[in-house]
VMD Tcl script that builds the backbone (N, CA, C; Angstrom):
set m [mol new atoms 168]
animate dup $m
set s [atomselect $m all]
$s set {name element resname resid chain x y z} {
  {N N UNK 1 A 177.334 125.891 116.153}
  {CA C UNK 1 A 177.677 124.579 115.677}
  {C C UNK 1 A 177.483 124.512 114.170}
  {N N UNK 2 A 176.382 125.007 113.778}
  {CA C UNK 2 A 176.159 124.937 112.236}
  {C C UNK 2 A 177.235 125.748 111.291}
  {N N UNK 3 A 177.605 127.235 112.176}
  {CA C UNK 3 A 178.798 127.739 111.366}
  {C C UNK 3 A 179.705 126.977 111.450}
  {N N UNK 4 A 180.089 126.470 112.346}
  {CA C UNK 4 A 181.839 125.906 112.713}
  {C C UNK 4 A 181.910 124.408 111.654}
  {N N UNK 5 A 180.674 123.627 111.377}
  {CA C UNK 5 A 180.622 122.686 110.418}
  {C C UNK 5 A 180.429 122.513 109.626}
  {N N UNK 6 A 179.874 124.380 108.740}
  {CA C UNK 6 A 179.997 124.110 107.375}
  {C C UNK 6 A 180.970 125.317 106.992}
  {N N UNK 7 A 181.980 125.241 107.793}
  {CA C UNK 7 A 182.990 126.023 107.381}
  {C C UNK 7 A 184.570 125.417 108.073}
  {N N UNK 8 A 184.275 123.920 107.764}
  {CA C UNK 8 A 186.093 123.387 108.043}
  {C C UNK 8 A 186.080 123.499 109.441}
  {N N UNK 9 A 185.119 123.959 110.137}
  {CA C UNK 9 A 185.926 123.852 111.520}
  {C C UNK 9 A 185.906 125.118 112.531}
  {N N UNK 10 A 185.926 126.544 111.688}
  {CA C UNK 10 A 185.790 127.208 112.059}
  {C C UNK 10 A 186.596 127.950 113.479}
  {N N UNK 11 A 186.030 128.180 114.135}
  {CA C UNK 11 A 186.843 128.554 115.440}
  {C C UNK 11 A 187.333 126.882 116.133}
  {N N UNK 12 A 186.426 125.772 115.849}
  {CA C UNK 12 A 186.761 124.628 116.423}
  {C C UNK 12 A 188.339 124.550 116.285}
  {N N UNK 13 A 188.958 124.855 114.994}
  {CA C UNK 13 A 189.880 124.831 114.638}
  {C C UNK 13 A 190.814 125.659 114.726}
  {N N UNK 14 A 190.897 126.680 114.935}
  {CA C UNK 14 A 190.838 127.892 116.038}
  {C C UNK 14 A 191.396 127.903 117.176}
  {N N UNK 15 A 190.859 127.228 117.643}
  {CA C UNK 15 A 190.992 127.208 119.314}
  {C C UNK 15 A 191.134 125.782 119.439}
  {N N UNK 16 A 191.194 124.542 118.324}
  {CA C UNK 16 A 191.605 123.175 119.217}
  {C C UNK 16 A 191.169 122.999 119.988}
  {N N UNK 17 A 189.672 123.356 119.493}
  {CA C UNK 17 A 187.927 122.458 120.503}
  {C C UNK 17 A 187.880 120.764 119.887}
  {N N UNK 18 A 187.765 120.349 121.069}
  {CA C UNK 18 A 187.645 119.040 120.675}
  {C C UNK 18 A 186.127 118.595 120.746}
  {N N UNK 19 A 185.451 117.646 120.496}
  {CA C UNK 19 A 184.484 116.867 119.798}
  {C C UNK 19 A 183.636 116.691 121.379}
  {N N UNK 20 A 184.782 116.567 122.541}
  {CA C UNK 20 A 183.946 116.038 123.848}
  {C C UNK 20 A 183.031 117.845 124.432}
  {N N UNK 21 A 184.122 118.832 124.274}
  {CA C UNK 21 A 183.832 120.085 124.952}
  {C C UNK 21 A 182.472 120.051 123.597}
  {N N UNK 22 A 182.364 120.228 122.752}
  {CA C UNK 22 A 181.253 120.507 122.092}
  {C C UNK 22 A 180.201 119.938 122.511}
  {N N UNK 23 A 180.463 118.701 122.282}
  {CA C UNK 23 A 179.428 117.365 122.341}
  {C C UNK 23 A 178.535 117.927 123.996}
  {N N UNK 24 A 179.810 118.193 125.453}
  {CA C UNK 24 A 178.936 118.715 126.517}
  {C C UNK 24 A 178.539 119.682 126.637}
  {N N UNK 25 A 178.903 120.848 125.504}
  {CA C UNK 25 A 177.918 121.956 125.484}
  {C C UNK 25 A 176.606 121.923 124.635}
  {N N UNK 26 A 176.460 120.945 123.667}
  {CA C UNK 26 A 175.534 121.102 123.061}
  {C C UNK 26 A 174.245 119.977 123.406}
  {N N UNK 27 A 174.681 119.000 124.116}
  {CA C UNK 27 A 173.934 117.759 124.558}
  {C C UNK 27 A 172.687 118.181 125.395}
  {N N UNK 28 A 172.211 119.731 125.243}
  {CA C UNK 28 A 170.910 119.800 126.216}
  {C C UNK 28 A 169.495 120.518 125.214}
  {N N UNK 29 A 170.919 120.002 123.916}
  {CA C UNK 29 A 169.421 120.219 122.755}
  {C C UNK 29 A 168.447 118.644 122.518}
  {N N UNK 30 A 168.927 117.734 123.227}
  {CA C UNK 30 A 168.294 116.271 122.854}
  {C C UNK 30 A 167.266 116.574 123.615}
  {N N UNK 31 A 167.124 117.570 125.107}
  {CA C UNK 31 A 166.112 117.786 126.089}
  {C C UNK 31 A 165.178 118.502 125.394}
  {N N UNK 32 A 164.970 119.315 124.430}
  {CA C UNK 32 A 164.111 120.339 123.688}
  {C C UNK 32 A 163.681 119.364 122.162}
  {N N UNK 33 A 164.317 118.675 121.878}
  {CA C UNK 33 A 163.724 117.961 120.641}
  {C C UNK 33 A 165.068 116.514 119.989}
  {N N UNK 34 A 164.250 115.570 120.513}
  {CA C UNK 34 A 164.640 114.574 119.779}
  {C C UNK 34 A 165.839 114.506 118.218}
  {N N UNK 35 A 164.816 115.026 117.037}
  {CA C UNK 35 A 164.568 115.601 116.012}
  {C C UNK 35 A 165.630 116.035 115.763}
  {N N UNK 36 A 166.212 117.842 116.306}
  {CA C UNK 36 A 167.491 118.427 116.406}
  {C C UNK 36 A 168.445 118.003 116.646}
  {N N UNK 37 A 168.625 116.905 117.673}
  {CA C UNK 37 A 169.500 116.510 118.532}
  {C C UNK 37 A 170.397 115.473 117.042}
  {N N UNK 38 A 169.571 114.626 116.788}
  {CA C UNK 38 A 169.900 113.614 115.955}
  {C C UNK 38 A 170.692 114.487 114.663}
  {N N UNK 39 A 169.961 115.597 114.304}
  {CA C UNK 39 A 170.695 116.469 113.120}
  {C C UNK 39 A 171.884 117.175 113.596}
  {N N UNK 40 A 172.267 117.594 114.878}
  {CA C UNK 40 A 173.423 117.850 115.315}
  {C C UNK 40 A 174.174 116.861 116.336}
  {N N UNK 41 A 173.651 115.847 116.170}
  {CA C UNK 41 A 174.591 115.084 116.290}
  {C C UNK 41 A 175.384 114.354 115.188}
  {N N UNK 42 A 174.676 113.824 114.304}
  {CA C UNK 42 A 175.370 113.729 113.267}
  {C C UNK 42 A 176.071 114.779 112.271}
  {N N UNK 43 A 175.820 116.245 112.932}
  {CA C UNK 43 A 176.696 117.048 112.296}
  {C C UNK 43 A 178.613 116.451 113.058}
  {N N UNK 44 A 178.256 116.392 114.200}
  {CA C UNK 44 A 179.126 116.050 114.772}
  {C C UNK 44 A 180.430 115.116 114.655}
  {N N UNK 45 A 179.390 114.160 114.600}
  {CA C UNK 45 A 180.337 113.152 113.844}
  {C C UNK 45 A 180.542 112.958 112.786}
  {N N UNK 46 A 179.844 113.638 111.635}
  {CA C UNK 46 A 180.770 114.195 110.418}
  {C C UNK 46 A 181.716 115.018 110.638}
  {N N UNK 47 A 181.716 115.767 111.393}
  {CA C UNK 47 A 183.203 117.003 111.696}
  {C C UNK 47 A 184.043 115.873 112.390}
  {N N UNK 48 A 184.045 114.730 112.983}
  {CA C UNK 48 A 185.051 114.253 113.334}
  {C C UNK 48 A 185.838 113.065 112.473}
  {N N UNK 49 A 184.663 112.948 111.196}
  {CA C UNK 49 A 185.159 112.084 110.230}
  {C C UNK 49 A 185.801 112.789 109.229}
  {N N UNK 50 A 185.653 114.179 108.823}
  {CA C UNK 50 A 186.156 114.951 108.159}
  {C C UNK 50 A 187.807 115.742 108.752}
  {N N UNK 51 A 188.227 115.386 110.007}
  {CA C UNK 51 A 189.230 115.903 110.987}
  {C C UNK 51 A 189.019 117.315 111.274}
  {N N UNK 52 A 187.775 117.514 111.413}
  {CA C UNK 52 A 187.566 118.694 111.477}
  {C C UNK 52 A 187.718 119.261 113.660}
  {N N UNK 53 A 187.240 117.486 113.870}
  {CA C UNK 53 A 187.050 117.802 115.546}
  {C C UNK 53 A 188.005 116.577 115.976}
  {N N UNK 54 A 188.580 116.268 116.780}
  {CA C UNK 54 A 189.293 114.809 117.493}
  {C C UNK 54 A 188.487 114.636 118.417}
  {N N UNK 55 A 188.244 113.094 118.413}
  {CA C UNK 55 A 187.895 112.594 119.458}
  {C C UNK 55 A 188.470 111.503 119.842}
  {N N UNK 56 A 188.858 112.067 121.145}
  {CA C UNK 56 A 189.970 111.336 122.039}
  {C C UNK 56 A 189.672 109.680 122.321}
}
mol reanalyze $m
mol bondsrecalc $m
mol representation Tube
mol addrep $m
């Protein structure tokens, strides 16, 4: 996640990963730390304000 958002997109862009397939692969870092979760989540939705991800 950290490569693909500080590099445009990366394979996201690539492969025309959208914002939801990420969002449910990565949503079981909020279970391990609060903290993280909040920093990749808002990576998140900067990649979708930047058009980096769509969300449907």
């Amino acid at each position: 996640m950290l490569q693909n958002a500080s590099n445009n997109g990366g394979t996201w862009t690539e492969f025309n990963v959208g914002y939801q397939k990420v969002y449910d692969k990565k949503k079981a870092i909020k279970d391990g730390s609060a903290a993280i979760w909040n920093y990749a989540e808002n990576l998140l939705n900067e990649s979708v304000e930047k058009g980096v991800l769509r969300k449907l």
